[in-house]
N, C-alpha and C positions, 0 to 999 in steps of 0.2 A: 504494500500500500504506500502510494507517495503522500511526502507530508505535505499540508496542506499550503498554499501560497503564501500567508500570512506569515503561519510559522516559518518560512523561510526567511520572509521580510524579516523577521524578529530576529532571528537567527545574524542574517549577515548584520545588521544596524549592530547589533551589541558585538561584532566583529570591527566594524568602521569605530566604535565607540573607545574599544581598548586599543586601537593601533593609536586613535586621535589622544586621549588619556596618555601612553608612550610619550608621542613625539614635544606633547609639551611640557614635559619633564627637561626639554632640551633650552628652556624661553628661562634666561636670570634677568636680574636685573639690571633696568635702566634700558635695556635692548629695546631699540626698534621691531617690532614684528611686523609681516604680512601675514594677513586675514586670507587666505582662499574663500573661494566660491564653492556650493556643492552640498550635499549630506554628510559627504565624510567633515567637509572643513567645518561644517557648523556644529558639532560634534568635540570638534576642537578648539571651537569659542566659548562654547559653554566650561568646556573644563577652564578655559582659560580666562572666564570670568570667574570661576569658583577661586582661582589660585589667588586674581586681583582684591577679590574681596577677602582673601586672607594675608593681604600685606602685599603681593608682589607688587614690587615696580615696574613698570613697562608702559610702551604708547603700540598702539596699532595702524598700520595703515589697510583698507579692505581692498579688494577685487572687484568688488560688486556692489550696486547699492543693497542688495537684498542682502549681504553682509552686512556693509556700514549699518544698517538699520537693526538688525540681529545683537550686533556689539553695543550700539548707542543704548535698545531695550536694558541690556545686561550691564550699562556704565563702563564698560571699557573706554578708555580716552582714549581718543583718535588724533591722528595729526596728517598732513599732509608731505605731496614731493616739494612742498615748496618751504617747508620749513626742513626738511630730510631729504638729501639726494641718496642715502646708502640706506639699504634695509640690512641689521644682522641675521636674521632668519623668517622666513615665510616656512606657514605652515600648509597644507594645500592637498587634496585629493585626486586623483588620475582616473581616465577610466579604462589604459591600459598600463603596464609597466612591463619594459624586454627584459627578463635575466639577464645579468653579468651587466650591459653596459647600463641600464637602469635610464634610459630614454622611456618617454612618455605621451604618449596622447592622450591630450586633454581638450577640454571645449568643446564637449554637450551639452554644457550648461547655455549661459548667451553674457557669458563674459570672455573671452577666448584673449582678446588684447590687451585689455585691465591684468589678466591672471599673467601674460608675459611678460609685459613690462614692468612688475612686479618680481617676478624671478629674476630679471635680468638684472636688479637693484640689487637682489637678495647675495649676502654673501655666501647663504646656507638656503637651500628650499629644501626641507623636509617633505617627504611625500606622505599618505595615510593612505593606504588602501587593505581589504579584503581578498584573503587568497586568491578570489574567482580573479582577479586584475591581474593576475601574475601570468607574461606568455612568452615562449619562447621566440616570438616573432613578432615586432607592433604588425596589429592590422587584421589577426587573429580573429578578435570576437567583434571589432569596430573600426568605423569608417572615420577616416581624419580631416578635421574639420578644420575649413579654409573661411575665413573672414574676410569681405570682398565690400567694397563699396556700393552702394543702390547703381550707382549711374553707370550704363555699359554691363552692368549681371551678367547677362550675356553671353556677352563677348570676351569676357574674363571666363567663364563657364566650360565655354569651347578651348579657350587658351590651355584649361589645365588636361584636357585631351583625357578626360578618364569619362566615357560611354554612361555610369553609373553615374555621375555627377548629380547631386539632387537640391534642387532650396529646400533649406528647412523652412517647414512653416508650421505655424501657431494658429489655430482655429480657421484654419483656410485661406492666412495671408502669408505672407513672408514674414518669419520670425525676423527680429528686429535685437540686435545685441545691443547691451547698454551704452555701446559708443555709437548707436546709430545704423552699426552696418548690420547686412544679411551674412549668414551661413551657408556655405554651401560642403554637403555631406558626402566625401569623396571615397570612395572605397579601390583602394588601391592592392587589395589581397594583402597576404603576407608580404613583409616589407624587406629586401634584404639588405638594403643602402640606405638607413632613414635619415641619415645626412644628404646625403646626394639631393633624396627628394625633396626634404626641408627648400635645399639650397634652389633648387629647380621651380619650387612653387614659389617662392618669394620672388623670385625675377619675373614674374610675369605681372605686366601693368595691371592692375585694377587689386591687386592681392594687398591687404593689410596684414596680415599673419597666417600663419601655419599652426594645425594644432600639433605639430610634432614638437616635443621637447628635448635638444639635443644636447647632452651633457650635462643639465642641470640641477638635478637631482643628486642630492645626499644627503642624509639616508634616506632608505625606503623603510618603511615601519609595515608589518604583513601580517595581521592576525588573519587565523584561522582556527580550526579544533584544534594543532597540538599548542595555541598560543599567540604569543606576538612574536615574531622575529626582527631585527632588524637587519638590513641590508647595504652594505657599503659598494659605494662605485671606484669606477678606476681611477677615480681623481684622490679617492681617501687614500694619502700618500703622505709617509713622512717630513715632506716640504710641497707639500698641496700647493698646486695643481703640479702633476711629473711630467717631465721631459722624455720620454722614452726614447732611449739610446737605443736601435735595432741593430743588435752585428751579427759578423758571420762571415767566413771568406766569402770571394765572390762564386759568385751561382747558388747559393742557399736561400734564395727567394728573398733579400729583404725588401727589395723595393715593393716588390709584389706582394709582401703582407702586410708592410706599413702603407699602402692606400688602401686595403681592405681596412686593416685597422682605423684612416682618416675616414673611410666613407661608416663607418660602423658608429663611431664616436663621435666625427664632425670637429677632431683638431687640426691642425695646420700640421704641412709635414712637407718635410723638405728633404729632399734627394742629394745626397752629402754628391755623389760625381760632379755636377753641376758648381761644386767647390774649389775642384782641384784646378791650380794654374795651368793653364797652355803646356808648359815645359812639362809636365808630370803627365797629360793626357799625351802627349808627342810620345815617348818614351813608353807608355803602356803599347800604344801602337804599334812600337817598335819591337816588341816583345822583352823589352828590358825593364828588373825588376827594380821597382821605387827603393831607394834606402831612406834612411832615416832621416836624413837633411832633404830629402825630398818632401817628405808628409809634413816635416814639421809646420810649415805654412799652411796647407790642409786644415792641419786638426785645429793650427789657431783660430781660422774661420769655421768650423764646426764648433769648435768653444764658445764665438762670437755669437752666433745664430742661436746656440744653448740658454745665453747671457741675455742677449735679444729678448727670450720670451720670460726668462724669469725677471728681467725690469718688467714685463706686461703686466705680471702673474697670471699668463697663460699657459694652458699644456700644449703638449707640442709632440711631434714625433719628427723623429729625424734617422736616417739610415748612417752605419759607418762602420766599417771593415772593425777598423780598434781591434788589432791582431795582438799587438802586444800588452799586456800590463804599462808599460811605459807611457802607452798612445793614449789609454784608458784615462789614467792620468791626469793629462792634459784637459782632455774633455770632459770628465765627471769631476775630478778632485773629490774638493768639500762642498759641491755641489749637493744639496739635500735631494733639489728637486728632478735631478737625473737620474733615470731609474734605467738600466742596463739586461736587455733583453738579448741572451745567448741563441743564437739559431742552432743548432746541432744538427750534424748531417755527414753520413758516412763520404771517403771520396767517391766514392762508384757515382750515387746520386746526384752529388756535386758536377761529375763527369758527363752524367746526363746532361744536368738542365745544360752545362755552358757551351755543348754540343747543339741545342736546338736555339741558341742564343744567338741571331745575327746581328750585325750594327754597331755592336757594341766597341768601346773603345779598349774593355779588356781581354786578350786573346787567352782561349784556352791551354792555352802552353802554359800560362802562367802560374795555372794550377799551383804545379807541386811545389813553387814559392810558397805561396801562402798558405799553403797547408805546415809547409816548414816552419813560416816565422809565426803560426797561431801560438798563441796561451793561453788558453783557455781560463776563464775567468774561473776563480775558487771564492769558497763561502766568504771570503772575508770583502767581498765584493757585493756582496748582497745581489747576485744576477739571478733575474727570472730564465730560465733556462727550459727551451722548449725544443721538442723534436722535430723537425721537420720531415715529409716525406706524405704525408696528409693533406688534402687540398686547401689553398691559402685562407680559405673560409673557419675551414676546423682551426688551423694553426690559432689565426686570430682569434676565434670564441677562446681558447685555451689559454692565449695569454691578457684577456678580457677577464676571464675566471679566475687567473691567479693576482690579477691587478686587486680586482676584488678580495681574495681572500688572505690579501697581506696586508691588507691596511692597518696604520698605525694605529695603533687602541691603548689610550692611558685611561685606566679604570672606568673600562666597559665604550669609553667616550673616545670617538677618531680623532686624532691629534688635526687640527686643524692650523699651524701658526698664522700670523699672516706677517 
């Protein structure tokens, strides 16, 4: 016998209720919060009035006015971006979340651009969802919802080139979000570049926002029956947000899993070859192997570009041989936020791919060079160290998963500096 509808209702709400209870165990004082939009978020205003009327300090900014209005009932003081450019943490509900990289679609509600530019302030978005939200692929159970201006619907409609393309509507008109615009309800199947598309649906004129959320989630809080769990993403990093250092001699796939990895996560990633001076590209061509006063310019500018993104405080991916401990060095040091990803791969495989490799400027001869001058990085390096020989999709989930499951954690809480 199935239980009955309600009961379930009941069921998941007191699931949204203790993820939302969790995450705001994370709100101290004096902190800026952001208020989400939704049944999970409001879930988490109420607790978050309970805490205010027992002394916490804190101010709110909302998503939505049916928030603002939610907090104002419950006396949370509100403030605005015009007295706050920076939010410390937004608390906020999904109504997907992807394993490992913890991307999100959001915006079934009719706040979809309120709730980004909210995150985008946020130093921290906390998410709150129920098991059922949990999916190995956005796109799974729902359609990703695009914010579009009234004038031209259309023609923007057509633009996003997906057949299923729908407006949403509210009692037989075109729903109306609080900033004015229309929704349109895109279903794009399973997603397996949700960066790529993010980035693709934004460029097209008439588009206000995307409901893909790319990288900005940490933690995700996940009750279900065995409880709440919490969830770190690959940014919850010893010197948050990481730089991921990808090596590996040449032919071990990095290029080709560090753009899997940018299009998965949506960080910037840069292809170290593109580094190296004229004289050092001359010479590979040549089949003559780089020495040591060769790279050294190199790696300095792979340091630069490392340096580049931690003045950002952005993450980053970057490829780079870093054969030897010495080279490593150079470009990680006491870098917190460089985080060094071993490719492993016997020669034979190696011998493959650089056999079906044309173009390139490094000849296969070169091989057994740089199999000679490897060192393989040891524990005291702290390297994510991954197999390769799996298709560049698995490799990335795998080192997606372990990003996740090293995050730095000082009692129970992901070290966050800034």
């Amino acid at each position: 016998m199935k239980p009955a509808a309600s009961s379930l209702h009941t069921d998941r709400d007191a699931l949204k209720r203790a993820a939302a209870e969790a995450a705001v165990q994370l709100v101290e004082n004096d902190m800026i919060v952001g208020l989400g939009s939704g049944s999970t978020a409001a879930f988490a205003v109420e607790a978050l009035a309970r805490r205010h009327r027992q002394g916490l300090r804190f101010v709110g900014i909302p998503t939505s006015e049916c928030t603002a209005a939610q907090a104002k009932a419950a006396d949370i003081p509100l403030t605005s971006f015009s007295e706050h450019r920076q939010i410390d943490l937004t608390i906020d509900g999904a109504d997907e979340v992807e394993r490992g990289t913890l991307n999100l679609i959001k915006g079934l509600g009719g706040a979809l651009l309120r709730e980004k530019i909210v995150a985008a302030a946020s130093h921290r978005l906390a998410i709150v969802i129920d098991g059922s939200k949990l999916v190995d692929r956005l796109g799974t159970h729902t359609p990703v919802p695009v914010e579009v201006v009234a004038f031209g619907l259309e023609a923007t409609q057509e633009s996003l080139e997906v057949p299923s393309a729908r407006v949403r509507a509210s009692s037989g008109e075109p729903f109306v979000t609080d900033s004015g615009n229309r929704i349109l309800d895109c279903d794009f199947g399973r997603i397996a570049e949700p960066a790529r598309l993010d980035e693709r649906i934004r460029r097209i004129v008439g588009v206000v926002e995307s409901g893909l959320f790319i990288s900005r989630a940490d933690p995700v809080f996940v009750a279900d029956a065995a409880g709440v769990r919490r969830l770190y993403s690959a940014r919850a990093h010893r010197g948050s947000p990481p730089i991921l250092v990808i090596m590996g001699v040449s032919g071990s796939g990095k290029s080709t899993i560090a753009e899997e990895l940018a299009a998965r996560l949506g960080w910037p990633f840069e292809e170290t070859d593109t580094l190296h001076p004229e004289s050092n590209i001359a010479k590979m061509h040549a089949g003559i192997p780089l020495t040591d006063a060769d790279r050294g310019p190199w790696l300095e500018r792979v340091a630069a570009w490392i340096d580049g993104q931690r003045a950002k405080k952005q993450p980053g991916i970057i490829t780079c041989s870093a054969l030897k401990r010495a080279y490593r060095q150079i470009i990680i040091g006491d870098r917190p936020e460089a985080r060094l990803v071993y490719l492993r791969a016997g020669r034979d495989l190696i011998a493959e791919h650089l056999s079906g490799r044309h173009g390139h400027f490094m000849p296969a001869a070169l091989l057994q060079s740089q199999i000679d001058t490897l060192e393989e990085p040891d524990p005291s390096e702290d390297p994510l160290t991954v197999d390769v020989g799996a298709p560049a999709a698995h490799v990335a989930n795998e080192i997606i998963r372990l990003l996740g499951a090293s995050a730095t954690v000082v009692q129970g809480v992901p070290a966050h500096p800034n």
